[in-house]
N, C-alpha and C positions, 0 to 999 in steps of 0.2 A: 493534654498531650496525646492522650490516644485517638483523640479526633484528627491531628494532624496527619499521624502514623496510617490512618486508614486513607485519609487523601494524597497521600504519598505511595501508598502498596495500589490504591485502587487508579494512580496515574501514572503509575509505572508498568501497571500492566495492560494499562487501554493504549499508552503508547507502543511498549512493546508489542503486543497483538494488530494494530492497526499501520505500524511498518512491516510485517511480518506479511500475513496477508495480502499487499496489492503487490510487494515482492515476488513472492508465492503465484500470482495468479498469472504477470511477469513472464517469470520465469515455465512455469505450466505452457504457456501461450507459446512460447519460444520452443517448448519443447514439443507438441503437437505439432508445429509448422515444419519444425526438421522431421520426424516422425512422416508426416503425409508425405514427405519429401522423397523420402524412399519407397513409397508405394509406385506399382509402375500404373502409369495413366495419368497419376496426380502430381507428378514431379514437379510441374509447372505452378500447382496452385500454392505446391507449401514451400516453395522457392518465393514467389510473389507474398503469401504472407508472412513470409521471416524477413524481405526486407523492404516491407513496407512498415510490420511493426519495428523494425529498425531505425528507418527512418523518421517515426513517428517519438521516440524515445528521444533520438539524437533533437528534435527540435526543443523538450525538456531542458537537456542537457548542455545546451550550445555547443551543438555538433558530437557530443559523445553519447552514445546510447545507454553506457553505464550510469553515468551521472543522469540521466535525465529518470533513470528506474529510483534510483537514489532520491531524487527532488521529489515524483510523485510518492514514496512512500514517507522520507518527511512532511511534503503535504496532509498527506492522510493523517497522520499520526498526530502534527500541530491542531488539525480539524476536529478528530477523535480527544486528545486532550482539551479542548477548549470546552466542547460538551461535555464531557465528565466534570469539571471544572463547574460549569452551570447547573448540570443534575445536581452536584453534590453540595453547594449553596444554597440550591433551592428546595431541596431533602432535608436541610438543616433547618431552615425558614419556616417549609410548613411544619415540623415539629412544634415547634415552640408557639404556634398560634392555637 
């Protein structure tokens, strides 16, 4: 039973921290872009990269930026659980031999 418990606490949290994360860097990126934005000279660069990474999200998402930030962090997280999922199988595996 406690084996299970630890693959459930140790899949809860590589999911949780692996949505967390590309959300985070996201959202970081978004915020940098608006940021250069208001620098004078640069106006033009951090205009061009807030909406291209918008654009780039929105293709995620079909056509919404939110949901495609949404799809890439389920991604990650489905990815990040899959290998935990196989470390933790195969951490059990080499034991026993």
């Amino acid at each position: 039973m406690s084996i299970l418990l630890t693959l459930l606490r140790s899949l809860f949290l590589t999911i949780l921290i692996s949505f967390i994360v590309p959300i985070g860097l996201i959202a970081g990126s978004l915020g940098i872009c608006c940021v250069i934005g208001y620098i004078p000279g640069l106006e033009s660069i951090g205009q061009t990269g807030l909406t291209d990474l918008w654009k780039f999200l929105a293709i995620f998402g079909a056509g919404s930026a939110v949901e495609g930030a949404i799809v890439i962090g389920l991604t990650c997280s489905f990815a990040a659980a899959l290998f935990d999922t196989y470390n933790f199988y195969s951490y059990q595996h080499s034991n026993n031999h």
